[in-house]
ChimeraX commands (.cxc) that place a marker at each C-alpha (Angstrom):
marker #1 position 44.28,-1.14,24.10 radius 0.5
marker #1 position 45.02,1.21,21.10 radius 0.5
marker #1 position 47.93,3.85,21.33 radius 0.5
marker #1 position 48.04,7.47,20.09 radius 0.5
marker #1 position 49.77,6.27,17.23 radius 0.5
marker #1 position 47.56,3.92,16.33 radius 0.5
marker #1 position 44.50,6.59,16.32 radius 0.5
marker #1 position 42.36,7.10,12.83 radius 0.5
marker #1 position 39.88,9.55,11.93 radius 0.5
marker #1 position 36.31,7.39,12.66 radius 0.5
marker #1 position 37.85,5.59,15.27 radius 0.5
marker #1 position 35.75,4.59,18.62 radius 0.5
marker #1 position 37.42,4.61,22.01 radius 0.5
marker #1 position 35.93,4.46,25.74 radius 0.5
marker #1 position 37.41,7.31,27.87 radius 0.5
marker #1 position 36.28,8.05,31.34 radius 0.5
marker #1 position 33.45,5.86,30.93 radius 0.5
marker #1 position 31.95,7.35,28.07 radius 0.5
marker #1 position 32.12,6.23,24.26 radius 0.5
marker #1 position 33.78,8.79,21.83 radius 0.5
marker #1 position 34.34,9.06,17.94 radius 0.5
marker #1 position 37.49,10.72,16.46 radius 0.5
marker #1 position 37.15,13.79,14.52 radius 0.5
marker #1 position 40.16,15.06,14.13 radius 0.5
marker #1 position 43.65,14.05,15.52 radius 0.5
marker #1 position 47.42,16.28,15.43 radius 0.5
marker #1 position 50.78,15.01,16.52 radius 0.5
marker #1 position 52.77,17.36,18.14 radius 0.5
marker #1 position 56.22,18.02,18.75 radius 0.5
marker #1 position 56.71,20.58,20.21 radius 0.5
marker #1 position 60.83,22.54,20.63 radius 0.5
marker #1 position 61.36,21.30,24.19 radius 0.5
marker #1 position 59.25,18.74,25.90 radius 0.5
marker #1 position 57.76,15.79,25.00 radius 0.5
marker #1 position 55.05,15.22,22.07 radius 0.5
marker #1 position 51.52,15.52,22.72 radius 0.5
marker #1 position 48.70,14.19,20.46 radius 0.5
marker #1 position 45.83,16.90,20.21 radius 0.5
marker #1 position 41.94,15.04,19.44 radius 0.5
marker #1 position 38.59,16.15,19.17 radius 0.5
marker #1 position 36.54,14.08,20.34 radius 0.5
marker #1 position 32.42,13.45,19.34 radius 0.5
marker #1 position 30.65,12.20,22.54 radius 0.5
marker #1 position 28.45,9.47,20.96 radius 0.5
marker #1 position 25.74,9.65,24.10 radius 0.5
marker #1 position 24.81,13.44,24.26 radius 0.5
marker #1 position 26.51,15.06,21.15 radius 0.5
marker #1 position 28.89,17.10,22.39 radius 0.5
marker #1 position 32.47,17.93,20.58 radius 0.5
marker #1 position 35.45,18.24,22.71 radius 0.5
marker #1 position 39.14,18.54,22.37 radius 0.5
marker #1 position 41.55,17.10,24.59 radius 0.5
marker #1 position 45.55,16.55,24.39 radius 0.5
marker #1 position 47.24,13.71,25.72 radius 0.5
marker #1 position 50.64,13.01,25.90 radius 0.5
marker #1 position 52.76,10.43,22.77 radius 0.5
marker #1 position 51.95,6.78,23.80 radius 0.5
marker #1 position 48.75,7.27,26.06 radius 0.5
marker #1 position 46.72,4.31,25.88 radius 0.5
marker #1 position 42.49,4.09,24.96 radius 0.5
marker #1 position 40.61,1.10,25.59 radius 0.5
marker #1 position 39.24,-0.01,21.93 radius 0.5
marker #1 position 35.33,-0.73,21.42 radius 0.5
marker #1 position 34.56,-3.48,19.95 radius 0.5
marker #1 position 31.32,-2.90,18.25 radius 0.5
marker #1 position 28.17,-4.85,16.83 radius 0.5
marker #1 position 27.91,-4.18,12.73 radius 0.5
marker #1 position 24.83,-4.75,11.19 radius 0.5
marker #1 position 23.79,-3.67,7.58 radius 0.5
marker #1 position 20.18,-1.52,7.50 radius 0.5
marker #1 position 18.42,0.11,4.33 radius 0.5
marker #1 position 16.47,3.62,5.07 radius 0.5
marker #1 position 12.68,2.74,4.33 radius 0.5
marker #1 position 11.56,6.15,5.39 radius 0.5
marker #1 position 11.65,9.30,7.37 radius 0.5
marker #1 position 8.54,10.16,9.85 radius 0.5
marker #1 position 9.29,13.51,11.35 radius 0.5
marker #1 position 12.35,12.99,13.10 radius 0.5
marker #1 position 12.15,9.34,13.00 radius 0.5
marker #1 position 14.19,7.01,10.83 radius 0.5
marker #1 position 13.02,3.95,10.08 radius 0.5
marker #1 position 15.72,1.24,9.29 radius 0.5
marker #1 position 15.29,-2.38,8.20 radius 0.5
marker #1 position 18.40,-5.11,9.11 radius 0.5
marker #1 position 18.73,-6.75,5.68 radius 0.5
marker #1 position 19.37,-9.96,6.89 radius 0.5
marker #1 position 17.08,-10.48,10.02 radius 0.5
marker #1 position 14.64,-7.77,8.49 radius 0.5
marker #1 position 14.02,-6.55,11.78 radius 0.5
marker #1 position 13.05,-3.03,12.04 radius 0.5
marker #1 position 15.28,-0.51,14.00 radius 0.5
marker #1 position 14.33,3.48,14.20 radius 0.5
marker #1 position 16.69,6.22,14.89 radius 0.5
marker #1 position 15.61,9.53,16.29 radius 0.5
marker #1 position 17.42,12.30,13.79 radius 0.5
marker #1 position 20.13,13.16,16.50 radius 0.5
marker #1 position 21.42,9.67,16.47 radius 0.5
marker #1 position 21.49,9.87,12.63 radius 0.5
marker #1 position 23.57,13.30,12.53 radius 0.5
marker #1 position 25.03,14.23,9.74 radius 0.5
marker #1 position 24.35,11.02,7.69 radius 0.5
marker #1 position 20.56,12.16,6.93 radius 0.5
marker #1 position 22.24,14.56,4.11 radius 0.5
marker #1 position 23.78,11.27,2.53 radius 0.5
marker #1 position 20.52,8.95,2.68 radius 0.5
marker #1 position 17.74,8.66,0.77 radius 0.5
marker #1 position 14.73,6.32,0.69 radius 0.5
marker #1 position 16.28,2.41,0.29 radius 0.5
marker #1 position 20.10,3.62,0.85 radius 0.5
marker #1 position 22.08,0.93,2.88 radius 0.5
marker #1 position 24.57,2.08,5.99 radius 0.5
marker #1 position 26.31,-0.05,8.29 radius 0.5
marker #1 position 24.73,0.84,12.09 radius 0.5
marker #1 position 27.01,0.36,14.93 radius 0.5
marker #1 position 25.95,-0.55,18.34 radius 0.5
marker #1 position 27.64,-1.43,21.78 radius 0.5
marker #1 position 26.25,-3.12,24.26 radius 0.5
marker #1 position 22.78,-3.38,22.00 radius 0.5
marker #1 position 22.45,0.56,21.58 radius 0.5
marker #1 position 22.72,2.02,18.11 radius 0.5
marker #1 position 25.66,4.39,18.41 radius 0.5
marker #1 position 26.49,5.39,14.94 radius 0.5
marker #1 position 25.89,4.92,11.26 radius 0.5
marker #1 position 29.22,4.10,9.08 radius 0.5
marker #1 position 28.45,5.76,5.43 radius 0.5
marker #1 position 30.23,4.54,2.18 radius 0.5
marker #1 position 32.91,6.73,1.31 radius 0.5
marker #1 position 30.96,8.30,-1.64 radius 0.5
marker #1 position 27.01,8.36,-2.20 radius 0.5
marker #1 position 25.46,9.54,-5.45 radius 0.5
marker #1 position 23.33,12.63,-5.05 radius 0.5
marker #1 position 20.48,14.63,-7.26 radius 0.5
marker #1 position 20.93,18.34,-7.78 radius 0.5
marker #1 position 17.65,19.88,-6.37 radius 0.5
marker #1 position 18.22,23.61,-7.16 radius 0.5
marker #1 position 21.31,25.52,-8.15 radius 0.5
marker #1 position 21.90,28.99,-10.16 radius 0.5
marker #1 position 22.35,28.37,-13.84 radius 0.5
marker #1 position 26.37,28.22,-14.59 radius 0.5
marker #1 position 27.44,31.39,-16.13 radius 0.5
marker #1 position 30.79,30.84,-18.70 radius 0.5
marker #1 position 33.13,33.88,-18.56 radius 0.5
marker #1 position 37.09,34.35,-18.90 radius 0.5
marker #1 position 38.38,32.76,-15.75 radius 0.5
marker #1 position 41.60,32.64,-14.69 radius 0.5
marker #1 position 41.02,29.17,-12.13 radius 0.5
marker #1 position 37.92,26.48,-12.19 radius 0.5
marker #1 position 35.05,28.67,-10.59 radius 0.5
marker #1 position 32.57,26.66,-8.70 radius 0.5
marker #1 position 28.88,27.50,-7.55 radius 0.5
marker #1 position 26.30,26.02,-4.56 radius 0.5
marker #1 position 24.21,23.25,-5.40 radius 0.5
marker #1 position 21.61,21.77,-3.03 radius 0.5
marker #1 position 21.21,18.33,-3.20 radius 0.5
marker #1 position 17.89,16.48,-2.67 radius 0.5
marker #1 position 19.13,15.83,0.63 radius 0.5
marker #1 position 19.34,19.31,1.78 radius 0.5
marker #1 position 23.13,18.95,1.48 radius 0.5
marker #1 position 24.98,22.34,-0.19 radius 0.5
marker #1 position 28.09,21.21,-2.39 radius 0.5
marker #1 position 30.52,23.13,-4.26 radius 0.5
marker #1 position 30.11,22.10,-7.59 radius 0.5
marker #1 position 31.89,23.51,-10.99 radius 0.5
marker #1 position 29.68,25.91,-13.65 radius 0.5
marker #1 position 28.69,22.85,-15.97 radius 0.5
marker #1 position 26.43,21.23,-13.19 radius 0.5
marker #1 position 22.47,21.86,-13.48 radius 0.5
marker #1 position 19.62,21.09,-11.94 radius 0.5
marker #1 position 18.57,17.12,-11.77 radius 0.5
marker #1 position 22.24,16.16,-12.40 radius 0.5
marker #1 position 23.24,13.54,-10.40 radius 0.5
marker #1 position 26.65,14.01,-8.91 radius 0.5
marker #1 position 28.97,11.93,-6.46 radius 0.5
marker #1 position 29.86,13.48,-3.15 radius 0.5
marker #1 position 32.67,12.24,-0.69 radius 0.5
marker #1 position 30.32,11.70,2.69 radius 0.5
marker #1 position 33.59,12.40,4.85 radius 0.5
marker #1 position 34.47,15.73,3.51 radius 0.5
marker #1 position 31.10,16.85,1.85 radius 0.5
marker #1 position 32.96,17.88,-1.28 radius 0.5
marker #1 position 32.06,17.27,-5.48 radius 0.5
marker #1 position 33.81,13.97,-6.86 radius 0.5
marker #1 position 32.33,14.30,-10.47 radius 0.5
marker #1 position 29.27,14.05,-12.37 radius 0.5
marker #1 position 27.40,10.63,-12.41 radius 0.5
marker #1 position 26.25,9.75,-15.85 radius 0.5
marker #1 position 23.31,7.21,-16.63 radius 0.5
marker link #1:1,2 radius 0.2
marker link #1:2,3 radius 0.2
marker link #1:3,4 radius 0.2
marker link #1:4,5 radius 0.2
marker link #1:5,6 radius 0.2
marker link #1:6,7 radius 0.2
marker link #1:7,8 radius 0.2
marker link #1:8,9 radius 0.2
marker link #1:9,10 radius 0.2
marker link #1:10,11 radius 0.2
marker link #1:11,12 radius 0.2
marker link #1:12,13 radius 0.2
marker link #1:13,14 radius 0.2
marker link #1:14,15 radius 0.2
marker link #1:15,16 radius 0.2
marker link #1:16,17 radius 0.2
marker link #1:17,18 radius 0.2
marker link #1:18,19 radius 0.2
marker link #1:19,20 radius 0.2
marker link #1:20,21 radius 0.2
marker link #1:21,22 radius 0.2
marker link #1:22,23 radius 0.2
marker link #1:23,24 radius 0.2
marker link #1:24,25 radius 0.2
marker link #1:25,26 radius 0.2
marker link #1:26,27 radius 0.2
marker link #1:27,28 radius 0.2
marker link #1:28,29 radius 0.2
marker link #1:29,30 radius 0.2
marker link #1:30,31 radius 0.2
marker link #1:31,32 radius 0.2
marker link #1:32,33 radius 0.2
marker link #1:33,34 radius 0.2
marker link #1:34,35 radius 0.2
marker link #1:35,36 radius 0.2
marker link #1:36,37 radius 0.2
marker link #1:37,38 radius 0.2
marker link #1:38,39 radius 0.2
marker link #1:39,40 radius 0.2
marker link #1:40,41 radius 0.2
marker link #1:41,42 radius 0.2
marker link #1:42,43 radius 0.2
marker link #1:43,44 radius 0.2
marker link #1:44,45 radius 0.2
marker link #1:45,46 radius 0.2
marker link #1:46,47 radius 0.2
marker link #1:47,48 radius 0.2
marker link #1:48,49 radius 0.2
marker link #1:49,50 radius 0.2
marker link #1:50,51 radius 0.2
marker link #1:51,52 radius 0.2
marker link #1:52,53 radius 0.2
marker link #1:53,54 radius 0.2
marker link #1:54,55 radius 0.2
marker link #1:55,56 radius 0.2
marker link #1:56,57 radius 0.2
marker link #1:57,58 radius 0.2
marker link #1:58,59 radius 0.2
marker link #1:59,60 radius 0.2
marker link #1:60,61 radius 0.2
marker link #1:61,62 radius 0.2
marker link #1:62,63 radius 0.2
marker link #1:63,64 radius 0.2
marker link #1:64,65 radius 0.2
marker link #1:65,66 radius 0.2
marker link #1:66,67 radius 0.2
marker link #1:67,68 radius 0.2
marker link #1:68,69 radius 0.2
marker link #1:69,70 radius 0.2
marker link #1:70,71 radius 0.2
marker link #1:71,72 radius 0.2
marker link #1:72,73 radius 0.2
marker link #1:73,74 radius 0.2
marker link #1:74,75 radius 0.2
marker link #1:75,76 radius 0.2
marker link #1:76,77 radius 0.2
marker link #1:77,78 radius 0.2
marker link #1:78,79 radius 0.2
marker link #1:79,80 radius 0.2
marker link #1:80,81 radius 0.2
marker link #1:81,82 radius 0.2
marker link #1:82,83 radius 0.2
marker link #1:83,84 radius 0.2
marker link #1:84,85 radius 0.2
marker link #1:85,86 radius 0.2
marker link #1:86,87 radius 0.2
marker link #1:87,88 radius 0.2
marker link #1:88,89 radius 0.2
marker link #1:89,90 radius 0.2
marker link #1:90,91 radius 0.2
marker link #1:91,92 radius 0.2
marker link #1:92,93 radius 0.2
marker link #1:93,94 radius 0.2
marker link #1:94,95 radius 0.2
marker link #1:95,96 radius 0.2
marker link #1:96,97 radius 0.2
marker link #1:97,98 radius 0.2
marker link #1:98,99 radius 0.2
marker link #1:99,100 radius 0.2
marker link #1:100,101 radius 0.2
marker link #1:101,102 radius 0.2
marker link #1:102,103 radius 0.2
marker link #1:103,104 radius 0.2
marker link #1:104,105 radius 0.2
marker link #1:105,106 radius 0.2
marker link #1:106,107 radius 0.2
marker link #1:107,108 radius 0.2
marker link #1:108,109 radius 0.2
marker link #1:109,110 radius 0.2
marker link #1:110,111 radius 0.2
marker link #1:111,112 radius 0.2
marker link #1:112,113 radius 0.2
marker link #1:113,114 radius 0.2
marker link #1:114,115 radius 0.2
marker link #1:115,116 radius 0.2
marker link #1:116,117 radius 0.2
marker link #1:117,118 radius 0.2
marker link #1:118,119 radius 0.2
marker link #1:119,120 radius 0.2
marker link #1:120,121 radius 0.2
marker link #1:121,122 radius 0.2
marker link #1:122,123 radius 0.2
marker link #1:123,124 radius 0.2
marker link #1:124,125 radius 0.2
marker link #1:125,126 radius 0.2
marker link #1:126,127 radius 0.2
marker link #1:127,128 radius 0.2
marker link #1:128,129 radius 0.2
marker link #1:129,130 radius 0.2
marker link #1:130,131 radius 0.2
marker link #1:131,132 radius 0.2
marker link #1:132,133 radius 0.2
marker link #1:133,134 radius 0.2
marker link #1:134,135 radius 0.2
marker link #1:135,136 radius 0.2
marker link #1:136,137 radius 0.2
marker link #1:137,138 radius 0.2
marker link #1:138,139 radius 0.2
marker link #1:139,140 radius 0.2
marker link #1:140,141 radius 0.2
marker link #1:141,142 radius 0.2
marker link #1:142,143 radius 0.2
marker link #1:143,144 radius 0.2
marker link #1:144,145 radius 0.2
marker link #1:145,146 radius 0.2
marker link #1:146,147 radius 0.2
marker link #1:147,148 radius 0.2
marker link #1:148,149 radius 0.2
marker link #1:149,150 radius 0.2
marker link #1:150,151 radius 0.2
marker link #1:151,152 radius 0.2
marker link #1:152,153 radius 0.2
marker link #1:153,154 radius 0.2
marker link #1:154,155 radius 0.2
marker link #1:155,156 radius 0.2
marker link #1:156,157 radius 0.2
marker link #1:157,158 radius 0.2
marker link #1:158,159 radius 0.2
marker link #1:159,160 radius 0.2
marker link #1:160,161 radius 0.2
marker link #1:161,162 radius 0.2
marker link #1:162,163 radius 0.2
marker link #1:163,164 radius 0.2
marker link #1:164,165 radius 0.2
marker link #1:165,166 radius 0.2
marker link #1:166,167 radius 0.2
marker link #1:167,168 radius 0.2
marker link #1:168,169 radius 0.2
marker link #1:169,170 radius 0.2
marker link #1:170,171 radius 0.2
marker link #1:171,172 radius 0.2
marker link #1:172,173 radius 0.2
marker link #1:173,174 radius 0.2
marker link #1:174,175 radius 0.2
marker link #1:175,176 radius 0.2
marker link #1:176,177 radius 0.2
marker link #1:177,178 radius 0.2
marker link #1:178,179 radius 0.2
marker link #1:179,180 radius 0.2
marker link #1:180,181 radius 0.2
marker link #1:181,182 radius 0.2
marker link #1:182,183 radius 0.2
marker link #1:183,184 radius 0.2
marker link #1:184,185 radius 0.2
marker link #1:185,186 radius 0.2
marker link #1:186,187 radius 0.2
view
């Protein structure tokens, strides 16, 4: 059993039956009454985002899940095909299983896939990926007061923030929890 307090972002729990990710989680105290913890919730079967509040010190029942490490060979349609890199067995993903990963993989990438009850649930990321600039506006240097930033679209499809210096076929590393610029990756 895992408490409120013991919630992460990325975490797993079963409630009512069903298996959900963590978004986002808020503590709450509120002037009179007891604390409440606020979550929204990712069902992992069908998609759909929730938010629910429970009251300080509910308990979850904790998942434990399968981990297996799988390198994208390639994308057919909406179909990605995985290889287990140490059984080599092959495992394929429809694109709604994959989410929001498929703007962090590329061709021979490695994830970690998570499965319950031998179902692929979700696909762990690392924490930052190294991306290509596909297109972006040519940076413009003028008297600014603050860093100004401009859209890049990565070869993934992905739109970043990046700052003026960054051109087309850069390769830059993005955070794949927040989607944001790290720096420029040089070599």
């Amino acid at each position: 059993m895992i408490t409120t307090g013991e919630l992460k972002k990325n975490t797993i729990i079963l409630l009512d039956g069903e298996l959900y990710k963590i978004l986002e989680y808020q503590h709450v105290k509120q002037g009179r009454g007891s604390a409440v913890t606020r979550i929204t919730l990712r069902g992992l079967r069908n998609g759909a985002t929730t938010d629910r509040t429970f009251p300080a010190g509910s308990k979850f029942e904790d998942v434990e899940l399968d981990r297996q490490v799988v390198q994208l060979q390639y994308v057919d349609g909406e179909t990605y095909h995985f290889m287990d890199t140490a059984s080599y067995e092959q495992v394929e993903l429809s694109a709604a299983d994959v989410g929001s990963a498929r703007y962090y993989l590329r061709e021979q990438d490695t994830a970690d896939l998570l499965s319950f009850e031998s179902r692929a649930i979700d696909l762990e990321l690392p924490t930052a990926v190294v991306l290509k600039v596909a297109w972006t506006e040519p940076g413009v240097r003028g008297d600014t007061a603050s860093a100004a930033n401009k859209q890049a679209t990565m070869d993934t499809g992905l739109v970043v923030n990046v700052p003026l210096f960054v051109n087309i076929g850069d390769r830059v590393k993005v955070d794949t929890r927040t989607g944001e610029y790290l720096g420029i990756e040089r070599g």
